[in-house]
C-alpha positions in Angstrom: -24.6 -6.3 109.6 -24.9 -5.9 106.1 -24.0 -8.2 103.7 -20.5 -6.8 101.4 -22.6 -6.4 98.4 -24.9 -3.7 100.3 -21.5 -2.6 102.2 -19.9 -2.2 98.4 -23.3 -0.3 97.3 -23.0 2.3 100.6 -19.4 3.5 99.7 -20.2 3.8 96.2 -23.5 5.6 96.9 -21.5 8.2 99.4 -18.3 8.7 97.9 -19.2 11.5 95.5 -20.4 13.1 98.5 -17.2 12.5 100.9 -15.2 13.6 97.8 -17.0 16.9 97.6 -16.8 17.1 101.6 -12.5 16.5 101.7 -12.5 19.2 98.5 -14.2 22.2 100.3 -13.5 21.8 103.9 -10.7 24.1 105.4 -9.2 21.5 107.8 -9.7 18.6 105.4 -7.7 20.9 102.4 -5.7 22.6 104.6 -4.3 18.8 106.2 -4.0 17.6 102.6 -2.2 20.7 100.9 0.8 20.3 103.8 1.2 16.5 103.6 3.2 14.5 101.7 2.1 13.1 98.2 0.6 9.9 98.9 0.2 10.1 102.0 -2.9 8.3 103.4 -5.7 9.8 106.0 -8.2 7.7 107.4 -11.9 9.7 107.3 -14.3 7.6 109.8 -16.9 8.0 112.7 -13.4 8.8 114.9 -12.9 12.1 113.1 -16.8 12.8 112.7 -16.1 16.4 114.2 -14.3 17.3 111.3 -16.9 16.4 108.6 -20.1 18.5 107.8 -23.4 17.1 109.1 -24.5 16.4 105.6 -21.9 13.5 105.7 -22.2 12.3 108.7 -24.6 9.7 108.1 -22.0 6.9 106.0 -20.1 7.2 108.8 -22.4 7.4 111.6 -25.0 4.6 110.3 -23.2 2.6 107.9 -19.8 2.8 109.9 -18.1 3.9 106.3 -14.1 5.0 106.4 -12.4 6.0 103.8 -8.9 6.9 102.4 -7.9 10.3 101.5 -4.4 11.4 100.3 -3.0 14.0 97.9 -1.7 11.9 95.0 1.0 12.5 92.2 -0.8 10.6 89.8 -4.5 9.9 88.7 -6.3 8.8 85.9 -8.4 11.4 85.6 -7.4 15.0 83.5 -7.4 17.8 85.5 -6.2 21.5 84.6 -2.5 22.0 85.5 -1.6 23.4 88.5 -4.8 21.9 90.5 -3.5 19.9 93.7 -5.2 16.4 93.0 -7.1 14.7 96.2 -7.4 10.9 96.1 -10.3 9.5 98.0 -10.9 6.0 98.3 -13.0 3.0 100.2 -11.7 1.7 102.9 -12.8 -2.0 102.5 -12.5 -1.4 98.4 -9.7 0.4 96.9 -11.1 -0.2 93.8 -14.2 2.4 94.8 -12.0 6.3 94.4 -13.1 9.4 93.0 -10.4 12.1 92.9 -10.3 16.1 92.5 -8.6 19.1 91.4 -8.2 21.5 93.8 -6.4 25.1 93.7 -3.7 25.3 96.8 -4.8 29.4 96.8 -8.1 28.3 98.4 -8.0 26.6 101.8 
């Protein structure tokens, strides 16, 4: 079992990658665009068919789960009109990265 600094260390060192993964996968944009704003998914070894092999391994190894949501707000700037995605750590909400994505591309 790792110890929650390591834990804290994993999400931070796979989020970009998860972020990247919710942003450009068809059913992952396509579940996103047609929720509700705010809305929270939960992204873990249980939906590990609908990630890219690429990612499999926080989830897989390091039993990592995140948060992903379509958010009205972020803190980030983004060009209007861009759909924002919220991703976040499961175990530290504090850990998100977000991005802008265009609801003409599923």
């Amino acid at each position: 079992m790792m110890d929650k600094i390591s834990r804290r260390k994993r999400y931070k060192d796979y989020i970009a990658d998860i972020v990247l993964e919710i942003s450009q996968t068809s059913y992952w944009r396509s579940l996103l665009f047609n929720s509700r704003y705010n809305e929270k998914y939960l992204v873990s070894k249980d939906s590990i068919d609908k990630i890219p092999d690429y990612a499999k391994k926080a989830f897989l190894e390091y039993d990592l789960k995140f948060y992903v949501s379509k958010v009205t707000e972020c803190p980030e700037k983004f060009d209007p009109g861009l759909v924002i995605f919220k991703v976040e750590a499961f175990e530290y909400p504090d850990i998100a990265r977000y991005s802008g994505n265009n609801s003409d591309v599923i």
